[in-house]
N, C-alpha and C positions, 0 to 999 in steps of 0.2 A: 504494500500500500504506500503511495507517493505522492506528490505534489506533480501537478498535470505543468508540461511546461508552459504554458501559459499564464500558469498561476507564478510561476517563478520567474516568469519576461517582470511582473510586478513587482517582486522583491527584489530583484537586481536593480530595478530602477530606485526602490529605497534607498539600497546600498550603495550605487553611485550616488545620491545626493549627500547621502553620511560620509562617506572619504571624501568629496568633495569639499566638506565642510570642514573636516577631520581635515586637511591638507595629506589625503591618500595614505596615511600612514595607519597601520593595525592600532599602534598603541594608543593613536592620539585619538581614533575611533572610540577604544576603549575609553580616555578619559574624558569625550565628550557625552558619551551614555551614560558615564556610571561619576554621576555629581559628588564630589566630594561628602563626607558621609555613609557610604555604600557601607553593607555589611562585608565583613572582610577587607574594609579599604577603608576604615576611622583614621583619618589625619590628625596627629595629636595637636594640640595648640602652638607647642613649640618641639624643634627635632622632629626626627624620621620615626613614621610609624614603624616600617621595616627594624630600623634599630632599635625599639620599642619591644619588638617581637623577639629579638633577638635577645636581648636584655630578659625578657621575663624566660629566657631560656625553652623557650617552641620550636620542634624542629618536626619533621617531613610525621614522627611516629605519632604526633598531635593535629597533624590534618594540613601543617604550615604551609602555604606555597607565597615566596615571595613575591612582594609589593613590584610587580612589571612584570611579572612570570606568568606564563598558564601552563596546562597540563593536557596533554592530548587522549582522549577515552580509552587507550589501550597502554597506558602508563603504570607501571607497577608500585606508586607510591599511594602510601595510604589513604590519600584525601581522594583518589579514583576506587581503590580494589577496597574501601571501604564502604562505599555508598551501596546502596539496595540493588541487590542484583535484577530485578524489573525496574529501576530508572535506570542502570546503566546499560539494560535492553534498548529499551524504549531510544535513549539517545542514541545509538548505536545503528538503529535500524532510521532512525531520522538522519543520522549522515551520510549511510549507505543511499537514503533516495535524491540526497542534494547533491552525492557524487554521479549517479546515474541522468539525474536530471541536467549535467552538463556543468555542476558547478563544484569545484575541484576543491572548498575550503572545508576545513576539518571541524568540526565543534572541538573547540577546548576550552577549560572551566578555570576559572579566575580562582573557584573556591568550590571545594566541594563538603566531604565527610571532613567534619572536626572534636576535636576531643572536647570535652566538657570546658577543661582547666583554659582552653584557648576562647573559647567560645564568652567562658568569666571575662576575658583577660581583653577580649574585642569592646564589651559589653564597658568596662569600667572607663576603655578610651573615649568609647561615645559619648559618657557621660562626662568626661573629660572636656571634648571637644563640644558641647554643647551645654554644657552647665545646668543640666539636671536628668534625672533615670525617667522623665515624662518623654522627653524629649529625644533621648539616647535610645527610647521606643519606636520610634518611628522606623530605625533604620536596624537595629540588632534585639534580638533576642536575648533573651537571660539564659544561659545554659543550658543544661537538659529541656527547654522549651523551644529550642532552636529547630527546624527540621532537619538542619543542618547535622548536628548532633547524635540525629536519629540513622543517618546517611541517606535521608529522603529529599533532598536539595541540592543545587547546582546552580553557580554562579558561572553565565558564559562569557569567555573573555572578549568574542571578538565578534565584534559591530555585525557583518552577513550574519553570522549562524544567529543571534541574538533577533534577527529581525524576520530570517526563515520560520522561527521555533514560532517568534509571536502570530503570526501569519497563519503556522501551517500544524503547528507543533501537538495540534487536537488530533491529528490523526496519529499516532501514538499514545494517546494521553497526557500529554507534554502542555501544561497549563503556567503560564506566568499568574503570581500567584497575589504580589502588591501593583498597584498602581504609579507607585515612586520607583517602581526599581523593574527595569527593563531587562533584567540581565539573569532574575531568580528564577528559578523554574524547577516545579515538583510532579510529578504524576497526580492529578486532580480530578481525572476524568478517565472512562473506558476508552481504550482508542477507538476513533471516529465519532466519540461523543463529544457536545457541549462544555466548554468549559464553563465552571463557574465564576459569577460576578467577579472581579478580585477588589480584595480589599483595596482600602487609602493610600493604607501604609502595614508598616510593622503590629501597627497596636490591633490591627482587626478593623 
């Protein structure tokens, strides 16, 4: 089950207006979708979040992929070989119809399965960077409340797969899940079914 090419003459022309705008570049696609705040990507006040992570001593066995990095679906690091083995179907068979349908880009995930202690450790920079846990709601989860946590969520890095998934991503079951965050995405739905409403934001 695929995206008809004609469905995808449509997302191509998304995608050329985002690197367009992006100035062509993966990364800078990335950092025009994914507004500072993003879960997985809390910018501390001051200093490098990355060095942040580093400091709280996070590394690949807690979920970590660093601040500029993605990870491609067939990567043997935790934050992939942890996630739910029907979301990491589901995406998997969504790359296979964007590669069939003539478009050669890979899904890879900004953020995927995370450990609890990281998940704490995101949660406290939000509130860091935002000056209060009402607010550091919107965009991260508290811990074990994360779907993230549970390995049922995926943060994708790059600008096409990110705008194929919102498009087309129901036929797998592939649902974006907030309305502030263009990039999360959980199985929400039977494949070829409706997705549901999505929330605001973080808080529901």
């Amino acid at each position: 089950m695929h995206a008809s090419r004609s469905r995808l003459i449509g997302a191509a022309l998304s995608l050329l207006l985002a690197a367009t705008l992006a100035g062509c570049s993966t990364a800078e696609s990335r950092a025009l979708a994914q507004p500072a705040g993003a879960p997985g990507r809390v910018p501390a006040t001051s200093g490098d979040h990355r060095g942040a992570a580093a400091d709280a001593g996070l590394t690949d066995d807690d979920g970590y992929i660093p601040e500029g990095s993605s990870l491609p679906l067939d990567s043997d690091k935790p934050a992939v070989t942890r996630l739910s083995p029907n979301l990491l179907s589901a995406l998997r068979h969504a790359q296979a119809a964007m590669k069939q349908d003539g478009d050669g880009t890979d899904i890879t995930i900004a953020d995927g399965w995370r450990s609890e202690r990281y998940q704490e450790h995101l949660f406290a920079e939000a509130v860091r960077q935002y000056g209060s846990e009402d607010e550091a709601e919107k965009w991260v989860k508290r811990g074990a409340d994360s779907a993230h946590v549970r390995g049922d969520a995926v943060d994708i890095a790059d600008a096409g797969a990110m705008d194929f998934l919102n498009r087309f991503g129901d036929e797998w079951g592939l649902c974006q899940v907030y309305a502030n965050e263009a990039w999360h995405f959980e199985l929400r739905t039977t494949p070829g079914g409706g997705c549901p409403a999505q929330s605001p934001d973080g808080r529901g």
